[in-house]
C-alpha positions as CSV (number, residue, x, y, z in Angstrom):
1,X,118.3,-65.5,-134.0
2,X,121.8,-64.9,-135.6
3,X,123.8,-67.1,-137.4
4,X,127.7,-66.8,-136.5
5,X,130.8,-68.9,-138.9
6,X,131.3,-72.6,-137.9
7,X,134.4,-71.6,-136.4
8,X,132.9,-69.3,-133.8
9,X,132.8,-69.6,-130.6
10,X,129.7,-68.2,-129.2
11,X,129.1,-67.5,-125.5
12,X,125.6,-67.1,-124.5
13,X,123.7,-65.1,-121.3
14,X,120.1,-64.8,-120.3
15,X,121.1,-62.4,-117.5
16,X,122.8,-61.8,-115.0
17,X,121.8,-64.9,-113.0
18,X,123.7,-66.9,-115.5
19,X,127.1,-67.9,-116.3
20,X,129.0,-69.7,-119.0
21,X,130.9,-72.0,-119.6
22,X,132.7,-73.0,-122.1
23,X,131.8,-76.8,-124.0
24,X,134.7,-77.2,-126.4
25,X,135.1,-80.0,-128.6
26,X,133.8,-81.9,-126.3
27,X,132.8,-86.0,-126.1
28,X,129.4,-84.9,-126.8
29,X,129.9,-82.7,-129.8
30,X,131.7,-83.1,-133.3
31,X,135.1,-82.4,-132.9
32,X,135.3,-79.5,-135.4
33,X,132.7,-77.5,-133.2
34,X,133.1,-75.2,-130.2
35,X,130.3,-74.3,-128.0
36,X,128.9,-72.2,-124.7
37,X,126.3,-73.5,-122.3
38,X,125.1,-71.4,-120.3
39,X,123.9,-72.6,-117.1
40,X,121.8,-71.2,-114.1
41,X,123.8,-71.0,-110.8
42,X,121.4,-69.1,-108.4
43,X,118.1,-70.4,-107.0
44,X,115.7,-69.4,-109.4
45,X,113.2,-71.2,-111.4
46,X,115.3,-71.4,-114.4
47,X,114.7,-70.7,-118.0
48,X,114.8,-73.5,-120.7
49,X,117.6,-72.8,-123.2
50,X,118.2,-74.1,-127.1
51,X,121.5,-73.6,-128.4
52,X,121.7,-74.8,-132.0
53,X,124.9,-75.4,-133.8
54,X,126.2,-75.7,-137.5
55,X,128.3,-78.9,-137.6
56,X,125.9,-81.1,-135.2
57,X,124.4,-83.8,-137.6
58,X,121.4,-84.7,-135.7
59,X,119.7,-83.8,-132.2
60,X,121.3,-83.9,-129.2
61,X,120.5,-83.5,-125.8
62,X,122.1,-83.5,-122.2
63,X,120.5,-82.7,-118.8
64,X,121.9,-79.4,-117.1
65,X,121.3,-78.9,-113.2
66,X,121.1,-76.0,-111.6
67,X,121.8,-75.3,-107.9
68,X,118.4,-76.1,-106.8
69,X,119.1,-79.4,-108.6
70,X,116.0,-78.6,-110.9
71,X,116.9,-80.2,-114.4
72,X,117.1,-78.1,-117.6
73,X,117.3,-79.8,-121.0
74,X,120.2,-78.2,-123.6
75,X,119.2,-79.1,-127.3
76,X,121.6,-79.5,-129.6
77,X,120.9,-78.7,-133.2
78,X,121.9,-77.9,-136.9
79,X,121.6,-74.6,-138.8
80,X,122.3,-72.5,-136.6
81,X,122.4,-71.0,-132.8
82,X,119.5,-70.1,-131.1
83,X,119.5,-68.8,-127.1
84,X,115.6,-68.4,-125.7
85,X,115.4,-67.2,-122.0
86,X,114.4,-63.8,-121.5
87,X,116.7,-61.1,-122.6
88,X,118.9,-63.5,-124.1
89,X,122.4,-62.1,-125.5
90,X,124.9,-63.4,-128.2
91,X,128.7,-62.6,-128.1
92,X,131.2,-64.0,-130.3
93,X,133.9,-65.4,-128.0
94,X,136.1,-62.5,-129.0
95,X,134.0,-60.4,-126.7
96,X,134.0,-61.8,-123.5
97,X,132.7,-58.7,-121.5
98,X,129.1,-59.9,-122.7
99,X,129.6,-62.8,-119.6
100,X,131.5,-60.4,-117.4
101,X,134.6,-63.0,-118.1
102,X,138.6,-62.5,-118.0
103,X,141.2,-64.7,-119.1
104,X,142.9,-66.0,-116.7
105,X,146.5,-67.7,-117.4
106,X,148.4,-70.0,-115.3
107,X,150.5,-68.6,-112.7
108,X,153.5,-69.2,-110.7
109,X,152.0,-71.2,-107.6
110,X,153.4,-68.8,-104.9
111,X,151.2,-65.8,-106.3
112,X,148.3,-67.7,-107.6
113,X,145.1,-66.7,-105.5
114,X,143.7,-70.1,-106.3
115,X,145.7,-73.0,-106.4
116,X,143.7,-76.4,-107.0
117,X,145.3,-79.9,-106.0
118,X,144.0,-83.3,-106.6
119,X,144.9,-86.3,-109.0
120,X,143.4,-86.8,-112.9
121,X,139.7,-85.8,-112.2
122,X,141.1,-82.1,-111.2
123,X,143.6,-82.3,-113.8
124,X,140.4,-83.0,-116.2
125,X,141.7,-86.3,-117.6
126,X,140.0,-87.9,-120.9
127,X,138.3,-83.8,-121.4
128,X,139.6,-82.7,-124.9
129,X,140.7,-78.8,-123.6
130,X,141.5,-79.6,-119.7
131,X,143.3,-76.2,-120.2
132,X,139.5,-75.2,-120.3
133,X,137.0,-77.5,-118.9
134,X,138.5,-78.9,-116.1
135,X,136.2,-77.3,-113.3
136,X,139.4,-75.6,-111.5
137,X,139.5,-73.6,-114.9
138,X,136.0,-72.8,-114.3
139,X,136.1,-71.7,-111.1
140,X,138.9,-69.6,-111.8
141,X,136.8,-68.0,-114.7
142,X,133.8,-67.3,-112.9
143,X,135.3,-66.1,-109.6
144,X,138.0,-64.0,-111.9
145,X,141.2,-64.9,-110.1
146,X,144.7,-66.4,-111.6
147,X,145.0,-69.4,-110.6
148,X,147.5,-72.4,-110.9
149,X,146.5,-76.2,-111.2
150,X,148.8,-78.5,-109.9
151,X,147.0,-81.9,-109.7
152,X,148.3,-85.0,-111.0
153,X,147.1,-88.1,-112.7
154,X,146.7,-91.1,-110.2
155,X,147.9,-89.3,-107.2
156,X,147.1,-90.7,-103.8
157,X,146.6,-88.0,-100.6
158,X,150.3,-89.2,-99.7
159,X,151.1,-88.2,-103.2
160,X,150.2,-84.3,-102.9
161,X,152.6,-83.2,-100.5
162,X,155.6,-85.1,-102.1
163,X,154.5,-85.1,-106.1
164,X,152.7,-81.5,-106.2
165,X,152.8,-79.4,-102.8
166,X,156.0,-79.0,-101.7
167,X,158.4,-79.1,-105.5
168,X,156.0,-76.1,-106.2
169,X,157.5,-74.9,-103.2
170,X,153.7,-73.8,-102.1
171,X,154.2,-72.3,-98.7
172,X,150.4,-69.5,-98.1
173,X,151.3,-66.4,-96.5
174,X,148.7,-64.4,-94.4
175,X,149.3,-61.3,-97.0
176,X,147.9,-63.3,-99.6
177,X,145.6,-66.2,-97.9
178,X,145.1,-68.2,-101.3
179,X,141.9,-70.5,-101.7
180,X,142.6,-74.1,-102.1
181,X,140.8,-76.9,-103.8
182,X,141.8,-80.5,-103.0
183,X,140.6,-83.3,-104.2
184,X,142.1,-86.6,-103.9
185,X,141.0,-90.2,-102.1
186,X,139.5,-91.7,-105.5
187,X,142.9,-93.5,-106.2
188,X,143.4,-94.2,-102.2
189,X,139.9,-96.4,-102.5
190,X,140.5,-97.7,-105.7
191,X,144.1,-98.9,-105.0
192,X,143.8,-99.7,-101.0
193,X,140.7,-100.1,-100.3
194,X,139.2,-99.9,-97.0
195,X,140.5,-100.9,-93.8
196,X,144.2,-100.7,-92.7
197,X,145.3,-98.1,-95.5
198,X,142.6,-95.4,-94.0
199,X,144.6,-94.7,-91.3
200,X,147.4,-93.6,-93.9
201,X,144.8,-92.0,-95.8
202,X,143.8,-89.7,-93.0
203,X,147.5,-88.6,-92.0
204,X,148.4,-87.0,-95.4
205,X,145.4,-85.6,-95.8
206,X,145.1,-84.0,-92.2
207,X,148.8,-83.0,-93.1
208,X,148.7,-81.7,-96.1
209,X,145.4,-79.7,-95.1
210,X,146.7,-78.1,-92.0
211,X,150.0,-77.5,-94.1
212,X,147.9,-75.4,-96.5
213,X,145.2,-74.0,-94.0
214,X,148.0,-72.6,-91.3
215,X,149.7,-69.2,-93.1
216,X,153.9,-69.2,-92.4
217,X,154.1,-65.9,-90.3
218,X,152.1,-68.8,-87.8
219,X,154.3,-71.2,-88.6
220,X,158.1,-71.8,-86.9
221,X,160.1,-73.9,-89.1
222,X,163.3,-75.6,-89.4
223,X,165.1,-73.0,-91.1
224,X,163.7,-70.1,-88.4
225,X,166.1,-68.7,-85.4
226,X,163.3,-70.4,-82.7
227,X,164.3,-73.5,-83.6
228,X,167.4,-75.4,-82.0
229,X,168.9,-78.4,-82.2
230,X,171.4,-80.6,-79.9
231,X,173.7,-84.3,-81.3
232,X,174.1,-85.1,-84.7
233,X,171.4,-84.1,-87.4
234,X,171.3,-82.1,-91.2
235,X,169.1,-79.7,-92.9
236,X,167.1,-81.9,-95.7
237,X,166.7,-79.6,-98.5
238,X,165.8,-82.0,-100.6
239,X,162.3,-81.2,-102.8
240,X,162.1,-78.3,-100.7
241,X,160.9,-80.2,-97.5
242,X,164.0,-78.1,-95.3
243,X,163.4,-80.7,-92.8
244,X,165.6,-81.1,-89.7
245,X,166.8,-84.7,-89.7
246,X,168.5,-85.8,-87.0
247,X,171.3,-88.3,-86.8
248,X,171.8,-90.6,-83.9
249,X,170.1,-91.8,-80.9
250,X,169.4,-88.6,-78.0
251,X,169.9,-86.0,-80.5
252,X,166.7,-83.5,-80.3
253,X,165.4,-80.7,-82.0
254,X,163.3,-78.3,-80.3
255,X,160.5,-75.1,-81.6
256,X,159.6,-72.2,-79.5
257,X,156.2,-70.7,-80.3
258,X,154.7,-67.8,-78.9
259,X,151.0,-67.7,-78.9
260,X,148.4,-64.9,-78.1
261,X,145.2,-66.9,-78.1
262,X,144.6,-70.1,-76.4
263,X,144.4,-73.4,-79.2
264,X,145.8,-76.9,-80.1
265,X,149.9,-76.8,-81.3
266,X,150.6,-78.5,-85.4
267,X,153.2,-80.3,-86.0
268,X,154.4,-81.8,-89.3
269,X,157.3,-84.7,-88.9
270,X,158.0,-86.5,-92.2
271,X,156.4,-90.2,-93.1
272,X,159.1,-92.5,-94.4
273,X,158.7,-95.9,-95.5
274,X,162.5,-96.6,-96.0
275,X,163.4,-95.1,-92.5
276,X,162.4,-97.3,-89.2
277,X,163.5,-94.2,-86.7
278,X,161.4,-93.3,-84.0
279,X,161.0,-90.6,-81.4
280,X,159.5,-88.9,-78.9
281,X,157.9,-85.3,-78.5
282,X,157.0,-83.0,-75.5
283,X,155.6,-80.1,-74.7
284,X,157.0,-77.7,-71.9
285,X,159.3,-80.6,-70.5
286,X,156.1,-83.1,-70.2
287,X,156.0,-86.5,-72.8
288,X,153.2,-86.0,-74.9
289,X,153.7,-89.5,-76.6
290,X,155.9,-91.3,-79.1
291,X,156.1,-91.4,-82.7
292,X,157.4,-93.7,-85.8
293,X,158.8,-92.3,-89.4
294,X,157.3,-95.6,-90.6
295,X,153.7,-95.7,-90.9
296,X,151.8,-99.3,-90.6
297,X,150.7,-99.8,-93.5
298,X,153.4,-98.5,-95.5
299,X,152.9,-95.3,-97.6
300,X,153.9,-97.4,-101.3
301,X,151.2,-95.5,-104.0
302,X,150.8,-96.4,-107.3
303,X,152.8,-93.3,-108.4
304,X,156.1,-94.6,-106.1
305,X,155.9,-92.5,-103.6
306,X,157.3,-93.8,-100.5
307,X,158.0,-90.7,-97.8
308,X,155.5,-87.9,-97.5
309,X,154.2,-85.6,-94.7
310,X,153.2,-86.7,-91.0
311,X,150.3,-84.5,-88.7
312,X,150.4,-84.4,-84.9
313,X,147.9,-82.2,-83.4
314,X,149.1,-81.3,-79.6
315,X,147.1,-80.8,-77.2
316,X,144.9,-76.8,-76.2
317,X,147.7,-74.6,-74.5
318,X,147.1,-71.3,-73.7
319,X,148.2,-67.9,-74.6
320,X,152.2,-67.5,-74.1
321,X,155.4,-68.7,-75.1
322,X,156.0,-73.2,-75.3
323,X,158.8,-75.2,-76.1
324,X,158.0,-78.7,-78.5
325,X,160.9,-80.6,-78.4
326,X,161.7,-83.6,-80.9
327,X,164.0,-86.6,-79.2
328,X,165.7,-89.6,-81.6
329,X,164.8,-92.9,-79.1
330,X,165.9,-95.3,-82.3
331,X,169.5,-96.3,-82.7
332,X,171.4,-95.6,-85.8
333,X,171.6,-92.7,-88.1
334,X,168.2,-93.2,-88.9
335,X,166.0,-90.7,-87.1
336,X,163.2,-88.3,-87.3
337,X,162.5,-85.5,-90.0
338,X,161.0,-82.9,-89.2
339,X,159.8,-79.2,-90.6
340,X,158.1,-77.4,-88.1
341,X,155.3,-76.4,-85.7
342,X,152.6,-74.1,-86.2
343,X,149.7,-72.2,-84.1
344,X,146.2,-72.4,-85.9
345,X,144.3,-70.4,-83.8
346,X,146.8,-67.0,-83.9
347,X,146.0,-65.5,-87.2
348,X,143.4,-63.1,-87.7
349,X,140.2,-64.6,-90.2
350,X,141.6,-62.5,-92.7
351,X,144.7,-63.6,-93.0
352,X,143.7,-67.4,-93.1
353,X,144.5,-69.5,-96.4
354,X,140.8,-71.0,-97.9
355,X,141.0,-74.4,-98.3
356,X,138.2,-76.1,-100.0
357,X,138.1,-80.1,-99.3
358,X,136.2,-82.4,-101.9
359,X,134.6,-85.7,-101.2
360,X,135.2,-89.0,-103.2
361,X,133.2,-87.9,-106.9
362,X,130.5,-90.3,-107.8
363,X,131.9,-93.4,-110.2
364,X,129.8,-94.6,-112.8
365,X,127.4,-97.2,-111.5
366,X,127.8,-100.7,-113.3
367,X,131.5,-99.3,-114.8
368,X,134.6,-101.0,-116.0
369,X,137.2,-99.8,-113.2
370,X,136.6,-98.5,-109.9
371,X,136.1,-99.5,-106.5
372,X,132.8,-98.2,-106.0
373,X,131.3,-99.1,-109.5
374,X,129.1,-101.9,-108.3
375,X,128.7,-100.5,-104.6
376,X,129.5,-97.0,-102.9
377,X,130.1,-98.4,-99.4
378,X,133.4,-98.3,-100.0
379,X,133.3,-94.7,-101.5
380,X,131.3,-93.9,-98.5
381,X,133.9,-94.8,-96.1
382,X,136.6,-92.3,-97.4
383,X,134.2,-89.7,-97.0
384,X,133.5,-90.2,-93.7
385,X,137.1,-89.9,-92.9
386,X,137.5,-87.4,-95.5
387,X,134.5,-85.3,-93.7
388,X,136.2,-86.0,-89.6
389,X,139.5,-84.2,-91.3
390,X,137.2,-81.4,-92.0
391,X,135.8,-81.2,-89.1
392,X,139.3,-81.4,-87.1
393,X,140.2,-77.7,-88.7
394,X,137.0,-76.3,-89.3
395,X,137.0,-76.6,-85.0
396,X,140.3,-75.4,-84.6
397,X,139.2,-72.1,-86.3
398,X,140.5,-72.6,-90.1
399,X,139.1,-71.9,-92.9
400,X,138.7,-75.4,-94.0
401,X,135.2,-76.5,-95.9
402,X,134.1,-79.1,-97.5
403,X,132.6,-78.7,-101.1
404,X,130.3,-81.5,-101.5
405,X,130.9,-83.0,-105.3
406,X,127.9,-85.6,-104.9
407,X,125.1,-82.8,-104.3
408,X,125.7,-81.6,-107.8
409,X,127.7,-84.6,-110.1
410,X,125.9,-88.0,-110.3
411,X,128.1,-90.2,-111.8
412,X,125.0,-90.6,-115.0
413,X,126.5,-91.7,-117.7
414,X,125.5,-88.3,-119.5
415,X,128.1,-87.0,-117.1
416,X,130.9,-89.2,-117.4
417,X,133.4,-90.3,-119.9
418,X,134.3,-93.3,-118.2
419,X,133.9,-95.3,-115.0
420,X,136.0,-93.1,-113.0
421,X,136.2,-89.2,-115.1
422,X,133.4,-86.4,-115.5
423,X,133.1,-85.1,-119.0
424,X,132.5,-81.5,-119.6
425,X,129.0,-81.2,-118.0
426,X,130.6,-83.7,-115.2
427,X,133.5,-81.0,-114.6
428,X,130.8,-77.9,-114.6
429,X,128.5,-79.4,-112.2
430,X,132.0,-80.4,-109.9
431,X,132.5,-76.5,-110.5
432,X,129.3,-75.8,-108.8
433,X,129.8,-77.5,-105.9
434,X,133.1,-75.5,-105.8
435,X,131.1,-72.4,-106.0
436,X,128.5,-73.5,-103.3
437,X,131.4,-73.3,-100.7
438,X,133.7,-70.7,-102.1
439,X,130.6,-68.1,-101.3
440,X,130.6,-68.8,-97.9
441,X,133.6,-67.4,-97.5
């Protein structure tokens, strides 16, 4: 037993099978008090662990899971701090070697090795330190990487690429092959619902996956020497997209590619709801198909977002050089915007980018706000779609997993501080499932 000042922050270890985090000030606790759980990760029985606390006027408790899902109970006490499980160590929290920690800061996104996108869950909306609790703050703790979180409140999957991707001008390379988190498709159910919108859904999030998942050196873009252009058309610089636009009916813009494995051909044309032009695309001189800048329904989010990224997957071609060629069929100035092609299958494993997928988080059964408060079928549905994006890339050869958020956070109400938002025990269990896919790497 030791008794440390009120002000302390104390980080607590059993061994080396466990890891902290950090509780601050949080929902649970008085607001003058900072605190360490400590929390088994690896599949072991578990040990049960009392932490005690000056500031805490009466008993409190909270159920901890560990990756087994096997339920350990936390006390929370007066007096002073007490840690029970074996060989158990205290720390004050200017000593952070004692849980093998570092400090990581926020970086610049283009050298970040983990960049985490998503909407207020990921930014760790209603925590009191999101700089701390959110679970991509965790991860980054545990793992010991920099890392950069981007996400923003009541983002839709339309939203990342326009709102967070592409004005952090985020762009993997195969030298550094980042690892991604992305969550988003709460506010997509809660605002559109199921049905027509899913289709929209499932667009920007294929494209904003691929986008991620594909390094550039296998990427030809709209600024590169292999692509060409014939009629009238511009450069869009605008928010970084460096999209070629073209500007009048005939007018084409064409991508060489060479590739030296067989596999599918990416493509990421720009989703507009203010633009009615339409095209058509080819590969090698053959129509593949047509396409729209308008999607049906339109893109309209909460946040105003009204143009985002588009996904086409061409078909398997084999190893060798192909042309993919862009033609405006619409009349008008309005036509299609487009940044570039890309080859999945070329780079080496690697060199691949990590991208980490979430499903749709639990909601708090019975809750004020949320589509799937009184019934998860609705919840359900996104992550079916959510789960066939997945499984488009992880086929293709990517690096693209899901972390499965639902395996480790219930939605309780001990885990939640409202209908829709994990507190901090929500965000460490959303950390774990984080974790669970991260190690397959």
């Amino acid at each position: 037993m030791k008794s440390v000042p009120v002000d302390a922050e104390v980080l607590v270890t059993a061994s080396s099978n466990h890891r902290c985090f950090e509780l601050v000030a949080s929902r649970t606790l008085p607001p003058n008090a900072s605190w360490a759980l400590c929390k088994p990760v690896l599949d072991n029985a578990g040990t049960w662990v009392e932490i005690m606390g000056r500031g805490v006027s009466r008993a409190k408790r909270m159920m901890v899971k560990t990756r087994r899902s096997l339920r350990k109970m936390v006390s929370l006490r007066t007096a002073h701090f007490h840690a029970f499980a074996g060989s158990a160590l205290l720390f004050s929290s200017s000593i952070l070697v004692g849980c093998g920690l570092s400090v990581n800061g926020v970086f610049k996104t283009s050298i970040a090795h983990y960049r985490a996108y998503g909407a207020s869950i990921t930014q760790g909306r209603t925590l009191s330190n999101p700089a701390k609790q959110a679970y991509p703050a965790l991860v980054a703790e545990f793992e010991k990487v920099n890392f950069v979180n981007n996400a923003l409140a009541g983002d839709q999957a339309c939203d990342v690429p326009t709102r967070q991707i592409f004005p952090n001008k985020d762009s993997p390379t195969a030298h550094l092959h980042p690892t991604y988190t992305v969550l988003v498709g709460t506010n997509d159910v809660d605002v559109k619902g199921v049905g027509a919108y899913e289709a929209v859904f499932m667009l920007c999030h294929k494209a904003l996956i691929s986008w991620l998942a594909v390094p550039l050196e296998y990427k030809v873009l709209a600024t590169s020497n292999e692509m060409k252009t014939s009629g009238p058309g511009s450069l869009d610089t605008k928010n970084n997209w460096n999209a070629w636009t073209t500007g009048g009916p005939g007018a084409t813009v064409s991508f060489t590619i060479t590739t030296r494995k067989e596999g599918p051909i990416y493509a990421w044309p720009r989703i507009d709801d203010k633009n009615p032009g339409t095209y058509s695309y080819s590969l090698d001189g053959k129509v593949l198909g047509a396409g729209s800048t308008q999607t049906t329904p339109r893109i309209s989010t909460e946040n105003f977002t009204t143009d985002s990224l588009g996904f086409l997957r061409l078909p398997v071609v084999s190893a060798g050089t192909h042309v993919v060629e862009f033609t405006q069929t619409s009349e008008g100035a309005n036509g299609l915007s487009i940044l570039g092609i890309g080859a999945p299958a070329e780079a080496r494993a690697d060199e691949l980018p990590t991208v980490l997928v979430g499903n749709i988080t639990y909601q708090l059964h019975g809750g004020s706000i949320g589509a799937c408060v009184i019934s998860d079928l609705p919840c359900l549905r996104y992550i079916q779609d959510i789960e066939a994006d997945v499984n488009v890339f992880s086929s293709d050869g990517l690096r693209v997993r899901l972390f499965d958020t639902r395996k480790y956070m219930f939605g309780t109400a001990a885990e939640m501080n409202d209908s829709l938002h994990p507190n901090a025990l929500g965000h460490i269990e959303l950390s774990q499932s984080v974790e669970a896919s991260w190690r397959n790497q």
